[in-house]
C-alpha distance (Angstrom), angle and dihedral (degrees) to the residues before:
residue distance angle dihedral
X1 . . .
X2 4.15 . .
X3 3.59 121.6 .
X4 3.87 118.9 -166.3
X5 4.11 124.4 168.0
X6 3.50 103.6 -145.9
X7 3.89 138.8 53.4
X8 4.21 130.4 175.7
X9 3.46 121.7 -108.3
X10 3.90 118.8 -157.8
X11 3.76 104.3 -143.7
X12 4.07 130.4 168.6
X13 3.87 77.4 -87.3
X14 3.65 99.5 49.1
X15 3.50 132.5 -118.0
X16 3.10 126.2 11.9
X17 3.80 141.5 -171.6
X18 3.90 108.9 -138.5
X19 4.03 108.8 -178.5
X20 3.88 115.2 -129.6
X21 3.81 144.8 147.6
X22 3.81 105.4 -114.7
X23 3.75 121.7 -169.7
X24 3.94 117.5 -166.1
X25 3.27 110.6 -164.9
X26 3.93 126.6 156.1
X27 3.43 98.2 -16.5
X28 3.91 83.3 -55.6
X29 4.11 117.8 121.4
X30 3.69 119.9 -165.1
X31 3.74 123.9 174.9
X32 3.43 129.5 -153.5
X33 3.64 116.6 -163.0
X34 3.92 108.1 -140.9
X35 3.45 97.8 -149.2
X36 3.75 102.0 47.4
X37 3.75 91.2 46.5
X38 3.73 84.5 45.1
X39 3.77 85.9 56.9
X40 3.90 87.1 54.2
X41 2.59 114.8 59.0
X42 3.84 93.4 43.0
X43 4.11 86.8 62.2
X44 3.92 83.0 47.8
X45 4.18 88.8 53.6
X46 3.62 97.6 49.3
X47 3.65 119.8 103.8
X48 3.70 124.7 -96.8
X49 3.81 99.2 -97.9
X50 3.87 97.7 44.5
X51 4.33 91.9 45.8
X52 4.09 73.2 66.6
X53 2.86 97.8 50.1
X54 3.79 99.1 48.5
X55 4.10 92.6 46.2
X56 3.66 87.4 49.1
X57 4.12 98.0 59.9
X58 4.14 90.4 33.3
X59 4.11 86.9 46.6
X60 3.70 101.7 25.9
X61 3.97 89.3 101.4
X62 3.57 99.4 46.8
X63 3.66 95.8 45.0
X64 3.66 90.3 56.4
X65 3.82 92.8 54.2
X66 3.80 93.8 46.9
X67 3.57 97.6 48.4
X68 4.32 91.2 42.3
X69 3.94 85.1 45.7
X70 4.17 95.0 48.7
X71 4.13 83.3 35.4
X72 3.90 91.6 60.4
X73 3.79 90.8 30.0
X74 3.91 96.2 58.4
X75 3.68 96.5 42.5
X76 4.03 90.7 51.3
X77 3.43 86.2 57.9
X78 4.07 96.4 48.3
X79 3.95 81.0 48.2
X80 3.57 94.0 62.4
X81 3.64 100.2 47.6
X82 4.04 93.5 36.8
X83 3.34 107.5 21.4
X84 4.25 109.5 95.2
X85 3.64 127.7 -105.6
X86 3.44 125.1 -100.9
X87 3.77 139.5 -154.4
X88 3.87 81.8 -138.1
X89 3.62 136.2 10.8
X90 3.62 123.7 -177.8
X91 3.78 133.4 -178.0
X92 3.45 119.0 -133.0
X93 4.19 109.1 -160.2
X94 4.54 108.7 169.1
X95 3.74 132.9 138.4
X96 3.73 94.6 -120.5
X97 3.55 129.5 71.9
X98 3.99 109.7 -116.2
X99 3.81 109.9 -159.2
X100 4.24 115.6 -114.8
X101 3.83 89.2 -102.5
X102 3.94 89.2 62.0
X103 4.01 93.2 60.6
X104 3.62 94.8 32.7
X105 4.22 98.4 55.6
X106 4.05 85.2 43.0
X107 3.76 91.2 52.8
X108 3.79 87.0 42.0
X109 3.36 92.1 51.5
X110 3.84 96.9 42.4
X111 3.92 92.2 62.7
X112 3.69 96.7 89.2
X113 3.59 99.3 52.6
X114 4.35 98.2 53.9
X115 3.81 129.7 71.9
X116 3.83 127.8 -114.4
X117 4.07 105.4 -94.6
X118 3.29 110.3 153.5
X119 3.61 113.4 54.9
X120 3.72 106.6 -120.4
X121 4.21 86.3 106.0
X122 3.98 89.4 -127.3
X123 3.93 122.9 94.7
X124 3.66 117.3 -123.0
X125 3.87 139.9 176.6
X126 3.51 125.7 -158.7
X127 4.40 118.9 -161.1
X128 3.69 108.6 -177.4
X129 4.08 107.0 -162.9
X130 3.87 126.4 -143.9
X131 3.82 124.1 169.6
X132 4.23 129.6 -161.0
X133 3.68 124.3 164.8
X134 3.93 95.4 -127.3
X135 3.76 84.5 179.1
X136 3.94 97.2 74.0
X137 3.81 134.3 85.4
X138 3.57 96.8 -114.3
X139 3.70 127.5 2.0
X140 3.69 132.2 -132.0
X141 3.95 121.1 -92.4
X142 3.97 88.0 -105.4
X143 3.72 97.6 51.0
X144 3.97 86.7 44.6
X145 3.97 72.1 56.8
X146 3.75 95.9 56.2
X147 3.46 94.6 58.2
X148 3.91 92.3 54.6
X149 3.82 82.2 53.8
X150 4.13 87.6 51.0
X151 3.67 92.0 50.7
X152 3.80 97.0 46.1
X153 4.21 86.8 50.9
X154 3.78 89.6 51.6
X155 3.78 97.3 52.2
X156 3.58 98.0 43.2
X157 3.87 89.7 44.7
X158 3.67 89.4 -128.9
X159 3.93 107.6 160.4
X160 3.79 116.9 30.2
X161 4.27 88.9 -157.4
X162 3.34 137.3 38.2
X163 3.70 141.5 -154.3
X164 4.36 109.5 -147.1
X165 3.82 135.8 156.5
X166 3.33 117.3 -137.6
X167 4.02 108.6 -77.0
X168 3.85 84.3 56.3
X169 3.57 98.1 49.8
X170 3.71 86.3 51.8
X171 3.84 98.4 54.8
X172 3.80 82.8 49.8
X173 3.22 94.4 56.6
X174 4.11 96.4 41.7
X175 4.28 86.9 42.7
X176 3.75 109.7 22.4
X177 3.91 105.0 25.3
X178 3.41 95.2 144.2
X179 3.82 102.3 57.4
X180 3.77 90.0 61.3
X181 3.57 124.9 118.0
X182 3.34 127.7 166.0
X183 3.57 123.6 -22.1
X184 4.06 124.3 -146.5
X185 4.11 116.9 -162.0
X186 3.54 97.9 -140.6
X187 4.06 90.9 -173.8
X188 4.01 91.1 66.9
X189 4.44 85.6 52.5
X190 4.26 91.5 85.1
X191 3.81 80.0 -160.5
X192 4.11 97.3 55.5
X193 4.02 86.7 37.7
X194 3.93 91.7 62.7
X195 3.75 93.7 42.5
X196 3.78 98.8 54.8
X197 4.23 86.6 33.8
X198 4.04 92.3 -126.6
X199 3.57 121.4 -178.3
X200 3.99 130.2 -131.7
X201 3.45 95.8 -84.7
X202 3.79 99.6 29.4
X203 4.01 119.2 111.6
X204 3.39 125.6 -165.6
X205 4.67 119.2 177.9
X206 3.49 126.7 -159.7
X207 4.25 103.8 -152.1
X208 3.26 125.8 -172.2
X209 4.11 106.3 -140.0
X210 3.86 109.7 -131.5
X211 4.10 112.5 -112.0
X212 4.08 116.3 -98.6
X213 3.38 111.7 -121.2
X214 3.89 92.6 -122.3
X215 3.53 91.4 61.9
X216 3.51 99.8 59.3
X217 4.60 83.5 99.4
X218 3.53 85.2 50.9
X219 3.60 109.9 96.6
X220 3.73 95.3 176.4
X221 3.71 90.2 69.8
X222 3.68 97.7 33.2
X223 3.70 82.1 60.6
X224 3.82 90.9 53.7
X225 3.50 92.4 39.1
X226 4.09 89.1 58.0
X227 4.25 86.6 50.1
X228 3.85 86.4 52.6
X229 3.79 86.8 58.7
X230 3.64 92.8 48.8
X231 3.49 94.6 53.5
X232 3.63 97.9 43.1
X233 3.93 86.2 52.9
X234 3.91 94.1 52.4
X235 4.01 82.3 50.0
X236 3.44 91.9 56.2
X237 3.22 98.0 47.8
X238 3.48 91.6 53.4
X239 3.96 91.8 56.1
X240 3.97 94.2 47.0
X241 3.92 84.4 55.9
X242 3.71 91.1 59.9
């Protein structure tokens, strides 16, 4: 067994002399850096209150995020076994915050174009709206949160059509390529550009998500999955009348 406390780095700026305990010990080397063990055992020394204290502003971020994340991830699953059934659900997932009217006039407008499939003999559509800034560096703990609430949609097959501007169309098509079906520019319908109020150089794409082949038995979202079509098809025809 050989101990020795230094070893030399090579750096852009040569060699360097880095301080540490090493132990050699059947062909086994395990360093010890002084001062992070130093810093240890210091955290380990303070008093009750103050060890709190010091988890709490090392932590505080990551604490956030996992509580936001199992928030959003508990209540999607409450939504799916409480929430009502709709002829037509559709995720909305965009950067910019569209006002209530925007989702409510498209739903509205949506009715005539989807089936019956639920029983209740009245024809409803359902958009739920998220927003995240896909644009920035680093996003904020509850748009970190969104995409927990993405993820848990996609595995549960939840929405067979989605509404996305364009930085979420693009991390579809980078992460989820293959659940894309067809894809609908809403900005080039003048109709569906006044309703959601879109700017010149705003885009907005109504996909239809691909079926999973596991819920092929499940005629709740085959049923769905046939009102997709329909609106996809009254899209269409909206664009070849252009």
């Amino acid at each position: 067994m050989v101990f020795v406390n230094f070893i030399l780095i090579f750096t852009g700026k040569g060699l360097q002399e880095k301080h540490f305990d090493v132990m050699i010990c059947h062909n086994e080397v395990i360093i010890l850096d002084r001062e992070r063990q130093k810093a240890k055992q210091m955290v380990k020394d303070l008093p009750f209150n103050e060890k709190m204290k010091h988890y709490w502003g090392y932590y505080k971020k990551h604490a956030i995020i996992f509580v936001l994340c199992a928030c959003i991830f508990g209540w999607s699953i409450v939504q799916c076994v409480m929430a009502p059934v709709y002829d037509m659900s559709i995720a909305c997932y965009t950067g910019r915050v569209f006002p209530d009217e925007c989702k409510v006039n498209f739903a509205e407008y949506l009715k005539d174009y989807v089936d019956e499939i639920n029983g209740n003999e009245t024809k409803d559509v359902f958009i739920s709206m998220y927003s995240a800034d896909l644009n920035k560096d680093v996003l904020a703990p509850e748009e970190q949160a969104v995409f927990t609430k993405l993820m848990s949609e996609l595995a549960a097959d939840e929405y067979q059509m989605y509404i996305l501007d364009r930085s979420f169309l693009e991390y579809f098509e980078e992460t989820h390529n293959e659940i894309i079906g067809n894809v609908i520019p809403l900005h080039e319908i003048p109709e569906m550009k006044a309703m959601w109020g879109l700017g010149e150089d705003e885009s907005l794409y109504l996909m239809t998500k691909t079926m999973y082949d596991h819920s092929a038995d499940n005629e709740d979202v085959v049923a769905e999955q046939k009102n997709a079509k329909k609106i996809e098809e009254h899209m269409m025809s909206l664009i070849d009348e252009k």
